[in-house]
Each structure stands twice: as C-alpha cells, then as structure tokens.
LOFIVEX-782923 format. One record per atom (N, C-alpha, C): z negated, y negated, x. Coordinates in steps of 0.2 Angstrom, whole numbers, plus 5000, padded with zeros to 4 digits. Layout:
N
ZYX/...
//
This chain:
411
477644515611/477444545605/477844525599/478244555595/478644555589/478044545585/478244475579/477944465574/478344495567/478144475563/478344495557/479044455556/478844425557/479544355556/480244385557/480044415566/480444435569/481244495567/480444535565/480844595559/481244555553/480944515550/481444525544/482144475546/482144425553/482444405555/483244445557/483044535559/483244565563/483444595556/483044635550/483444625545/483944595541/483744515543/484544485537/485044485543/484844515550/485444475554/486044565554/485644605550/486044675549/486144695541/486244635538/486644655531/485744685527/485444655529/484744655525/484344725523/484644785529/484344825531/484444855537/483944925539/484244955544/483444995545/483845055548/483145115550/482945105555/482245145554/481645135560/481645135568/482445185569/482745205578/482945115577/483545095570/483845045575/483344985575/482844965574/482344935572/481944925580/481644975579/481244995587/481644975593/482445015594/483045015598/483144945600/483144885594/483544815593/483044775595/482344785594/481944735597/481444755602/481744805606/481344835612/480744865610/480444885605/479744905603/479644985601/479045005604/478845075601/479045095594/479245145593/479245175584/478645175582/478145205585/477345215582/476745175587/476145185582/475845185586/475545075585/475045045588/474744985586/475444935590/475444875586/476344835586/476644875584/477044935582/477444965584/477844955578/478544955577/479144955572/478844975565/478445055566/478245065561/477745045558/477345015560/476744995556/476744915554/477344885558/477444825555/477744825550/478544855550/478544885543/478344895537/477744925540/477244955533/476744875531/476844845534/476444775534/476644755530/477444735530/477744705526/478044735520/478044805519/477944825513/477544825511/476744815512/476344805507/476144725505/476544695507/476644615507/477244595501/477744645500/478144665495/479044635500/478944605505/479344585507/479944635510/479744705511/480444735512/480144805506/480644865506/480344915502/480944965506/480545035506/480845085509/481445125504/481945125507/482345185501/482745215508/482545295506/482545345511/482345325517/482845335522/482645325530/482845225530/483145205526/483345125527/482745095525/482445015527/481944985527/482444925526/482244905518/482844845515/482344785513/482844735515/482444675512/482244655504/481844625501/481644615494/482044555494/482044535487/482244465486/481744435488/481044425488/480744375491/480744355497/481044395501/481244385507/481744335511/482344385506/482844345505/483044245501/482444265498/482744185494/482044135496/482544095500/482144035504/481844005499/481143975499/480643965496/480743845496/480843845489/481043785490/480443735493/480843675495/480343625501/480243575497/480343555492/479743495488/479643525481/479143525478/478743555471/479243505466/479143555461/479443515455/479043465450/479243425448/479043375443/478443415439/478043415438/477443475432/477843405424/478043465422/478343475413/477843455409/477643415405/477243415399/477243475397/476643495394/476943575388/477043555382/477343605381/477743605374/477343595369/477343575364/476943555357/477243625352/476543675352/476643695345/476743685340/477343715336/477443665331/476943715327/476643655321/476043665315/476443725310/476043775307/476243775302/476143775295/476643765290/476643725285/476143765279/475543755278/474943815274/475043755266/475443745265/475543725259/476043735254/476243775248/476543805246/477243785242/477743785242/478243735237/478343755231/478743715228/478743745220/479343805221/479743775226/480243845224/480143895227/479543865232/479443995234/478844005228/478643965226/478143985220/478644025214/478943995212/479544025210/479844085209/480144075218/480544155219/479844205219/479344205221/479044255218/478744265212/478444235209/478544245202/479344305200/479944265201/480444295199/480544375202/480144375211/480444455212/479744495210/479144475208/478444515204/478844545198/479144495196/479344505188/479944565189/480444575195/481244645196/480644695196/479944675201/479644745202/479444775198/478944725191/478644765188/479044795183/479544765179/480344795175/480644885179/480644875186/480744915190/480444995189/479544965189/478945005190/479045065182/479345015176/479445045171/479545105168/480345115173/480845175172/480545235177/480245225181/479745265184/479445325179/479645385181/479145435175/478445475180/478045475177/477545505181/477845575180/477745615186/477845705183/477145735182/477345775175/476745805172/476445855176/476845885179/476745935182/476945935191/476245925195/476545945201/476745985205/476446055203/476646085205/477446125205/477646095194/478346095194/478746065198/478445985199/478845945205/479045995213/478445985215/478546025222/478946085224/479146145218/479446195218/480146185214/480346125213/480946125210/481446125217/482046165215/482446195217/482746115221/483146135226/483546075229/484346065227/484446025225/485246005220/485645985226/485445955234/485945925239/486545995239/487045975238/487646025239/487946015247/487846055250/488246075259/489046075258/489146005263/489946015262/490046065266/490746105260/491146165266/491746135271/491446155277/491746145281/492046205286/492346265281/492346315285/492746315293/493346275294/493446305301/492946275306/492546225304/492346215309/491446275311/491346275303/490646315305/491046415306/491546415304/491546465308/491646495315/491746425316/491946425324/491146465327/490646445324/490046445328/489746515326/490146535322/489946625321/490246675327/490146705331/490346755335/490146825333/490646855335/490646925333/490746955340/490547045342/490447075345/491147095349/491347085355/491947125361/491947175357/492547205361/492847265357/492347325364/492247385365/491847415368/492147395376/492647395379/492647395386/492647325387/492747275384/492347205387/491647165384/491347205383/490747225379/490147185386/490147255390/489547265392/489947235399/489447195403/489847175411/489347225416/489547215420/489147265428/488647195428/487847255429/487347215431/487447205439/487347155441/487447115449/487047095452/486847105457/486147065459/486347005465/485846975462/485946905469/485346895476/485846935480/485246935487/484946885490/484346895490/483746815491/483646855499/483746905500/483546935508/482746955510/482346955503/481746965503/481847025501/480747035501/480647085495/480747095490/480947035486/481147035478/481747065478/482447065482/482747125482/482547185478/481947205480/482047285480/481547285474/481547235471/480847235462/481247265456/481747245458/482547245452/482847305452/482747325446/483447385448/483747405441/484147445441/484547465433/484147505430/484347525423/484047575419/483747655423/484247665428/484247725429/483747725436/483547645438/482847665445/483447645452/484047655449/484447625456/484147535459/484147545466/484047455467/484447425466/484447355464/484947285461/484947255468/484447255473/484847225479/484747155477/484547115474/484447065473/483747035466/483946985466/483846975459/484246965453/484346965446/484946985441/485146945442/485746925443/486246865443/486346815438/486246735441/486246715436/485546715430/485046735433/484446765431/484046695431/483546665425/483246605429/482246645427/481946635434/481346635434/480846615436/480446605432/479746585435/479446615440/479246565445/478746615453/477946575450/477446595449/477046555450/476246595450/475846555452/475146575455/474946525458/474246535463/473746475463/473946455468/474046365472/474146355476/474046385481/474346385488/474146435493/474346475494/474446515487/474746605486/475346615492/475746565493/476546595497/477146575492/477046545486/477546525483/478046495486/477946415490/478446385493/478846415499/478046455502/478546485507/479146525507/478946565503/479446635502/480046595498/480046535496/480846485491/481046465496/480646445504/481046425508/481246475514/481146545514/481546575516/482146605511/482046585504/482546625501/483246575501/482946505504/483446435504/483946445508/483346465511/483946465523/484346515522/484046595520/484546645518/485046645516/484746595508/485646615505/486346565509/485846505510/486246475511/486846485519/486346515522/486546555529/487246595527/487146625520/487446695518/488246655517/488446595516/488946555513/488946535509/488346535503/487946525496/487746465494/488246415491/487846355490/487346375486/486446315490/486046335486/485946225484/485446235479/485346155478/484446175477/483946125482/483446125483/483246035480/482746065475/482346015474/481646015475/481345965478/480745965480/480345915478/479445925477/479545885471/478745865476/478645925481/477745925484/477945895490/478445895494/478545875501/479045845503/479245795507/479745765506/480045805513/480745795510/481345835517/481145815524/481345745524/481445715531/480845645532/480445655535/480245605537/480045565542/480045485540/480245455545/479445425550/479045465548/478345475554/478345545557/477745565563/477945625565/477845675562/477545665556/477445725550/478245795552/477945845551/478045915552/478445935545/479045885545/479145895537/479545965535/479845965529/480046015525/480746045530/481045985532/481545995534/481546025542/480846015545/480846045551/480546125552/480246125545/479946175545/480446235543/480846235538/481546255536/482046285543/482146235549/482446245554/482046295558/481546285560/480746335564/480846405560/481046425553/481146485551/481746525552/482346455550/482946485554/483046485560/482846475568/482746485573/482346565572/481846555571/481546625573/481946685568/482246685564/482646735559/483446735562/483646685566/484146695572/484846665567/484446605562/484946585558/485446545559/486046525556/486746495561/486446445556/486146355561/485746295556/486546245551/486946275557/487546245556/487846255548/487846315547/488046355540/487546325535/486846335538/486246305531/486546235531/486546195533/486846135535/487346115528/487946155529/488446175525/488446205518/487746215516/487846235510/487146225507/486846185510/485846175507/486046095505/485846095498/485946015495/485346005494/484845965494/484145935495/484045865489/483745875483/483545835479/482545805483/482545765486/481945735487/481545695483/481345715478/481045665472/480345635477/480045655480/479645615486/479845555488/480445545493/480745495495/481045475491/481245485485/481645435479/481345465476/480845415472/480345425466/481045415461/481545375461/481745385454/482045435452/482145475457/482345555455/481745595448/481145555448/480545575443/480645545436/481445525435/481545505427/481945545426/481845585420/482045635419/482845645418/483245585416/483845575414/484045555420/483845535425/484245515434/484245595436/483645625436/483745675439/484245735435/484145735430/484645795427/485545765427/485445695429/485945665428/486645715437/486045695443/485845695448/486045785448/485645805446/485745875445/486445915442/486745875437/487445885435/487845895441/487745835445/488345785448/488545835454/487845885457/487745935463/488045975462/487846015456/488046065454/488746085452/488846025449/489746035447/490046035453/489945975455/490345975464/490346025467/489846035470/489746095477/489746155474/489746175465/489746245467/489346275467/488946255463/488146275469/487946345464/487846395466/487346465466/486846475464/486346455470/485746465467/485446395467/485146395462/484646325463/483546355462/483346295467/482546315468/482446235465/481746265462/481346185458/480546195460/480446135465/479946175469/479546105468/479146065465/478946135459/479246115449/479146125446/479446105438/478946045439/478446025442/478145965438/478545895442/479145935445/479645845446/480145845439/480045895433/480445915426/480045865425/479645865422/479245815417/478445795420/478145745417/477445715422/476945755413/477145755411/476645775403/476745825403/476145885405/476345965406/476645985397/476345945392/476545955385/477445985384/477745945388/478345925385/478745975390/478445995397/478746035403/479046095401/479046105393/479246195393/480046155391/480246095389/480546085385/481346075391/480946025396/481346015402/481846075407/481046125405/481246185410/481846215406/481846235397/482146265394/482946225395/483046125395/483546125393/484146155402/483546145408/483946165414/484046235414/483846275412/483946355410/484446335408/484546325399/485246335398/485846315402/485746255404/486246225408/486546275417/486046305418/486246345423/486346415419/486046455415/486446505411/487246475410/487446435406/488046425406/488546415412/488346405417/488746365422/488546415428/488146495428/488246545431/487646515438/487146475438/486646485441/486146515442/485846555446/485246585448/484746535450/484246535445/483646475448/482946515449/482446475453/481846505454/481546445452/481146425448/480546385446/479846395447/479746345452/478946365454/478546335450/477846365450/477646355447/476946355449/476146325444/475546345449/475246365443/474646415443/474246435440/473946395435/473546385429/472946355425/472646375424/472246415426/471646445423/471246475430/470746485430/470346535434/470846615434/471046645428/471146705429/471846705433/471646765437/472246755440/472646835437/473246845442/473546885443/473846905434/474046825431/474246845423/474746765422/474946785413/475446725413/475146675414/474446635414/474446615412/474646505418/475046495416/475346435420/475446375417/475546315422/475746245420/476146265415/476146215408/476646215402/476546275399/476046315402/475946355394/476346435394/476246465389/476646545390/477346525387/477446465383/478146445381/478646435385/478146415392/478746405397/479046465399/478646515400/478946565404/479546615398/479146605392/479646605388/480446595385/480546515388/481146515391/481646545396/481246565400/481446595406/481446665407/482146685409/482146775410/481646815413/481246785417/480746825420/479846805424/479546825424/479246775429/478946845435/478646805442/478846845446/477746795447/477446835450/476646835453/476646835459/476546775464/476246775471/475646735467/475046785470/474546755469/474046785473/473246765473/472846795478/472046785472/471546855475/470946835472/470546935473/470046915468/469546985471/470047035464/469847095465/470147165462/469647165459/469647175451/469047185446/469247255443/469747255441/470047305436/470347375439/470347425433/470447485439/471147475440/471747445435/472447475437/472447425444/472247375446/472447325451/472247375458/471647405457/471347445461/471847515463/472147555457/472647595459/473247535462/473547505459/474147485464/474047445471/473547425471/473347375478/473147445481/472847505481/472647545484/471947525487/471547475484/471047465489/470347455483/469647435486/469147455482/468947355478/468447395474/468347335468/468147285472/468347205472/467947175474/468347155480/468747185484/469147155488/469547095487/469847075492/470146985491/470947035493/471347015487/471947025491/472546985488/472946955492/473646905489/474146965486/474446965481/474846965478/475546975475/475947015476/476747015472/476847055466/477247015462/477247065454/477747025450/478247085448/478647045443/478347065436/478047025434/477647015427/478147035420/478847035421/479347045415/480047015417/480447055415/481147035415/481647075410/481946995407/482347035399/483047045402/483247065407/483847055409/484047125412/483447155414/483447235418/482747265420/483247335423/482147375425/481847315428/481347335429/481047315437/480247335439/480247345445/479647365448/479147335444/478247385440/477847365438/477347345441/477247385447/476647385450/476447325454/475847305456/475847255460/475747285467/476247235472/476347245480/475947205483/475447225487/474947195494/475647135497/475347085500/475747035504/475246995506/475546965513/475246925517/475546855518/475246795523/475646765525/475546785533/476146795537/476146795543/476146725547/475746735554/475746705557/476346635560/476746655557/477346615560/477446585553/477246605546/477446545541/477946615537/477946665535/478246715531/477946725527/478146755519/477646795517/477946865517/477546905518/477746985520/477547055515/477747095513/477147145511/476947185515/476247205515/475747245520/475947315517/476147345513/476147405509/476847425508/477147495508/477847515508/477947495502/478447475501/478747475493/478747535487/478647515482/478647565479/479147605477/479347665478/479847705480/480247695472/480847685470/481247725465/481747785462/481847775458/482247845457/482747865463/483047795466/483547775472/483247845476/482647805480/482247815486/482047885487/482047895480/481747975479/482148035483/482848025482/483348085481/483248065489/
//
C-alpha cells in the first residue's frame, strides 16, 4: 500500500512535480478509486502539502523545506517602549506659533455674500491650445466610394445564419462581422450548447476561434464527462476533422486556473491569444469570469468589445437571465450591458402568455416552449419573430418550425 510519504517522495524525486498517469504509472497504483493516486493526492492537498495547477500535481514549500530538528532558544519579548504624555516647552511653542499662521491666515478669507453668485460664477481655467494634437482626434467623413464597406457575415453553421440579413431581406449567411453579442436566457435554455457547436464549426472551417470558459472546466483529470470530451462527441457525430478543431480552438479555462479570474491576468491573457494566433471569433461563456461584482460587469464586457471591434473580432457573450420574466432584456449586468454590445440574441424557455408570442410560436396560451430571438441589432436587418427550438437528443439545439421566410426565400 503507497503512503503519503511515498508520493511526495516520488514528487521531489521528479523535479517537484508530475501528473496523475505518471504518478499512478511510477508507483504501480490505480488512478481512482480507495488508495488510489487520485485520492491521495487530494489528501495532501487538502493538508496544503502539494496544490494542483492544470493536469501537474506540484509540491508546496512546505513540503519541500525540511522542518528543523531542535527548537529555538524562546526570545524574551520586546519591551514596549512608553509613550512620553508630557508635554515640552518647545512643542508648546511651535504651536502656539502655527495657531497664531492660521488665525492671520483665516483673516484674508472673504465670506461670499452671495451663494448663489458664488456657484454660477463663470470658470476663468484657460484650455491650453494644443491644436495638432486635438485635431488629430477629429475625423471627418470618406469621400462616397470608401465610405460605406460591403455588409459580410460570419458563418457560425447554425441557425443564427439565416436571423441576419441586409436592408433589402437578402440572408447574411452569418452573423455581422466583427459583430459582438449578447446570447442570453435562463439557465438550461441551450446557450452553451449551441456556442459549442458554433466552436467546433468555425474552427473545423480554418477559423481561429478563442473559447473561454468560466462554467466547466475543458479537461479533467477525474472521469467527469468534460467540456472537452463533449466538444469531440459533437464533432464525431457532425463528421468533424478533430484534427482541424485541434488546430485552431484556443481554450481559456478559468475553472482550472482560477487566476484567470483577475481581471488584468485574464485580459492580459486574452491580448497575448488573440494577437498571436489571429483569432476570429472569440466566445465568453459566460461574462461572469469578466468580473465577480455584476455592478461593474457592463464595464468589463464594454472594455472587451472595443478591443475586439478594433482588432476585427466576432464575439458571442453569454449570458443568464435575472428576473422571472422571460423571453426580454432583462440580464446579469443590467440593460447597460447589452447596451455595449451590437446585439443581443434569446435562447430561452417558459409558458406563452401574450398574443404576439402566440402568433410567432404558432401555439396556444399557456404552453411551455424553448426559444430563439434576435432581440435587436445596430449593425443590420434581422429576423423579428420568435423561432420554436428544441434540445435534441444527442446534445443540439435545433428549430422545431421552418424558418421564417425572407424577401430572399420569397422570389
């Protein structure tokens, strides 16, 4: 039977880490289960002696710093020194002398006669002219042919495709490029599903995508069913090349690395992916790894907007409901979040009260039905009505109802 001892013995004897295969591998022992690698492990992390960081199980200092073999001498304690409550002549003095600057001081003081003259009195600070530089931050309008750019859509391989389209009713095929939106509704809705079919997709397509996760951890190293196995189970059944996803899916796991949850590591973190690889689209699954205080959460989400508006990424922000009402803006961080953001998109579920819900769902009052709806988009048309959706047996989400036709679909 491997003791405790054994492990950390086996730790310092491998540079003061190593994972739970070479762990189990190295000293003949099961990975799971009573003895087993893993649970002694977890023994002595909760003992403080080693700490997990990703799949490596590394030693603490206290492990490492051998524990000295005779006690020290016990120190007398130190003598507070007294303090001195008797006063001398010469602080007596200095203040006498600075009572006497203040009240001279106090003198030249005018009271204003008038407050409300005071409060409305005009401001004298003069703004230094700095014209070349403040003119720089004026722009002026392109001449008419580099004006306006061609509307482009970026295909996610869903439904949401076909919710976009231009002024004239044509489909966008995507969603606006470079577009960043809110997805949100009540837990359970199909949010994350449908972000992690739209992950494997693009990324299948050649499309660097950057996944953050903030609810599940990617890879785990018990038998848990993780994000990352479930991701492959999609691409298998969708006949996806994992090779390709592999190749282009960058995985931020705030889960296994909580210090990803300080806001300056992770945005730092987020720079470093995005400039390198390139990345396309990025999914934030969900905004409460932006910020832990929903107060400040609009403020996070707005400064990643602009940073992906300027640097030409498409983002989807997830998000969950606050309130009972459903099938409306109302979400974590407030309507100012969504505010920020080009658009917001409704997976949600609940009963049909209202008659418009009634016409577009096609069904009677009072039924239970899950939800798709793009709520508003400042960048182009797009589909108003709300779409029936299910979650399919395999882990999809689907719509139950034809799409609603457009001008396109018409002719």
């Amino acid at each position: 039977m491997v003791e405790e001892k054994d492990i950390i013995e086996f730790l310092k004897a491998h540079q003061g880490k190593a994972s739970l295969n070479e762990v189990a591998e190295g000293l003949g022992i099961p990975k799971y289960g009573p003895n087993s690698a893993y649970a002694t492990l977890q023994s002595l992390k909760n003992k403080g002696l080693i700490e997990r960081r990703g799949e490596q199980w590394t030693l603490t200092a206290e492990a490492t710093v051998p524990t000295p073999s005779t006690p020290h001498a016990p120190q007398a304690p130190a003598q507070t020194p007294t303090l001195e409550t008797t006063t001398t002549p010469e602080v007596e003095q200095l203040m006498k002398a600075v009572a006497k600057t203040l009240a001279e001081a106090m003198k030249g003081v005018k009271t204003p006669t008038d407050e409300w003259k005071l409060a409305t009195k005009p401001m004298t600070t003069k703004i230094e002219r700095k014209e070349d530089k403040l003119s720089s931050f004026v722009l002026k309008p392109d001449e008419a042919p580099e004006a306006k750019k061609p509307l482009l859509g970026f295909p996610t391989g869903t439904f949401l495709d076909y919710l976009f389209m231009t002024p004239e009713g044509k489909i966008l095929n995507g969603l606006p490029i470079c577009g960043q939106f809110a997805i949100t509704g009540l837990p359970g809705g199909g949010k994350s599903i449908l972000v992690e079919e739209i992950a494997i997709r693009v990324a299948s397509s050649g499309r660097k995508v950057l996944y953050a996760t903030a609810e599940d951890t990617w890879k785990s190293a018990t038998p848990r069913f993780d994000l990352q196995s479930r991701l492959k189970q999609k691409a298998d059944i969708l006949g996806l090349d994992w090779n390709k996803i592999r190749e282009n899916l960058f995985v931020l796991d705030t889960v296994a690395y909580p210090e990803l949850r300080d806001w300056n590591t992770f945005a730092e973190t987020y720079r470093y992916v995005a400039e390198k690889e390139k990345i396309e689209l990025a999914i934030i699954d969900s905004v409460t790894v932006l910020e832990a205080y929903r107060g400040a959460l609009k403020y996070r989400v707005m400064e990643l907007a602009r940073y992906n508006q300027v640097h030409g990424i498409t983002a989807l922000y997830i998000n969950q409901r606050s309130t009972e009402a459903w099938d409306s803006y109302d979400m974590a961080g407030g309507i100012g979040l969504a505010h920020n953001l080009d658009g917001t998109i409704i997976i949600d579920y609940g009963r049909v009260y209202w008659q418009d819900q009634q016409v577009d769902l096609a069904v009677n009052r009072g039924e239970f039905v899950r939800i798709a709806r793009v709520l508003d988009c400042r960048m182009c048309n797009f589909e108003r009505r709300r779409i029936r959706v299910d979650i399919t047996p395999n882990g999809f989400l689907r719509t139950t109802q034809p799409l609603p036709k457009t001008e396109e679909t018409k002719a």
